[in-house]
N, C-alpha and C positions, 0 to 999 in steps of 0.2 A: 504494500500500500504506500505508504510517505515514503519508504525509501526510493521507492523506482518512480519519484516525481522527476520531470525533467529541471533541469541546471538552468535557474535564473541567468544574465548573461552576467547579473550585479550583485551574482551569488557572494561575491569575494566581500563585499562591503555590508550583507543583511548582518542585524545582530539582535537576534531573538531575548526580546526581555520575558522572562516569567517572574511574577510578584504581583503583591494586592491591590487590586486597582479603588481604595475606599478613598476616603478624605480624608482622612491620620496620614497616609501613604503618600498622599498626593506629591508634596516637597522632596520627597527620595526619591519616586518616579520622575518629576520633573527634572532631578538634578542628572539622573540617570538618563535620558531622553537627551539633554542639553550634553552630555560628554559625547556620547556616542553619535551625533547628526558634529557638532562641531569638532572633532577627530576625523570627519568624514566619512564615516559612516552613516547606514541606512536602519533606523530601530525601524523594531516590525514588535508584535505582540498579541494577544489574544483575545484587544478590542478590534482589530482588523477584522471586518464582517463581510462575510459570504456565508449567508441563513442558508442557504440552499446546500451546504454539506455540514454535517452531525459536527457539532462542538470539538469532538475529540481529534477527528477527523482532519480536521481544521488545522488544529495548535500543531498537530503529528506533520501535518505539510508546509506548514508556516517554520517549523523545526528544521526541515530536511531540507528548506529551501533557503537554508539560512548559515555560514561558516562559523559563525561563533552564537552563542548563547549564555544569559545570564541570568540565574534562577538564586533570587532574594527568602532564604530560609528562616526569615527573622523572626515570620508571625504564623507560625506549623503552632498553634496553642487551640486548647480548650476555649471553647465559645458558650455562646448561653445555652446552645442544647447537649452540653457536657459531652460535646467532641470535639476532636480537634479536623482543621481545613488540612487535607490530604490535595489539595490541588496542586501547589508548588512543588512539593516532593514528587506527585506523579508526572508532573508533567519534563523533570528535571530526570527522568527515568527515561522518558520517550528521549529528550537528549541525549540521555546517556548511550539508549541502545543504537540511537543514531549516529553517534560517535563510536562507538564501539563494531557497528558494519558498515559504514560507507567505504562504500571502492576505493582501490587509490584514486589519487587527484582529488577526491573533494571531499576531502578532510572534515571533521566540525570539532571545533573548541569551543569546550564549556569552563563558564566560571560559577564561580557560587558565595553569595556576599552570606553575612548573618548579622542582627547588630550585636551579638555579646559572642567572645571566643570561646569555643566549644560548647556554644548552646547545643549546636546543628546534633551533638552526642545521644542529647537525651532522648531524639524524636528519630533521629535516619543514619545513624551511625556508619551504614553504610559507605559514605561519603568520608568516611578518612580517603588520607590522601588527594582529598581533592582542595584541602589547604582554601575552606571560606576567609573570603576577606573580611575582613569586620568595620561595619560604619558607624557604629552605637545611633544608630537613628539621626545621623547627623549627615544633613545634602552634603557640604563640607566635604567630611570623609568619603560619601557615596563616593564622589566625582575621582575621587584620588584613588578608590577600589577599581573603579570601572575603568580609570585608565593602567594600571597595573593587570588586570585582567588581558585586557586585547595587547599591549604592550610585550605578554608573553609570548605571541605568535607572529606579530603585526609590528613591524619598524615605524611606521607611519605614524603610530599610537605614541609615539614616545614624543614627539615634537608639542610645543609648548602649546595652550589652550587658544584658538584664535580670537577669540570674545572673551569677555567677563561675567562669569556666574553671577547673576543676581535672581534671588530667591524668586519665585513666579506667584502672583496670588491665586 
């Protein structure tokens, strides 16, 4: 399915954000959105709508069509119906298995931010070794993870911010 989608031509530049799209979130998505379009990159994510194919479906091909990806594990927590949102974790799985078989040539890097160090332990342990950056809730840091992130694959990522971050309301 998403892996045998065909190779955007601006595959090299998509950067799949996964995270909370609420109003608490908003300023670390914002700060996240602002790194990765002024780095020169392309963000994409899982408000990008085409109703006309299943949710999952969606995120799976928006993943596959994308070389890096970034899955914010900060808020994996217990909610008022005393469970916890399994959406970031899974969908940071669909990356992983994407990175894990894509053919040669197109490659996919994931990152993975948290705001507290070795939160990520209590909920997906799994994810050792995959070294979450940490932003303590603060855009600030966001913007410094996310460019350490693509900076580990991507030369381009290391050059200085072309604009100035200013908070978004």
């Amino acid at each position: 399915m998403a892996l045998s989608v065909k190779k955007p031509r601006d595959y090299d530049t998509r950067v799949f954000i996964n995270c909370p799209f609420d109003d608490e979130y908003k300023p670390l998505f914002d700060a996240i959105v602002f790194t990765i379009h002024d780095l020169g990159f392309q963000a994409r994510h899982a408000l990008i709508d085409n109703s006309s194919v299943i949710r999952v479906e969606r995120i799976a091909t928006e993943i596959a069509t994308c070389k890096y990806s970034i899955h914010d594990m900060s808020r994996v927590e217990v909610g008022a119906n005393k469970l916890p949102r399994f959406n970031m974790p899974f969908e940071a799985g669909i990356a992983y298995t994407v990175h894990a078989l894509q053919p040669k040539g197109r490659e996919h890097h994931m990152g993975v931010l948290d705001s507290k160090p070795y939160q990520y332990q209590a909920s997906i342990s799994d994810l050792a070794g995959l070294d979450p950056k940490v932003h303590g809730n603060d855009p600030d840091q966001v913007i410094q993870c996310v460019r350490e992130i693509l900076q580990r694959t991507c030369a381009s990522a290391s050059r200085p911010l072309r604009h100035g971050w200013r908070k978004l309301s």
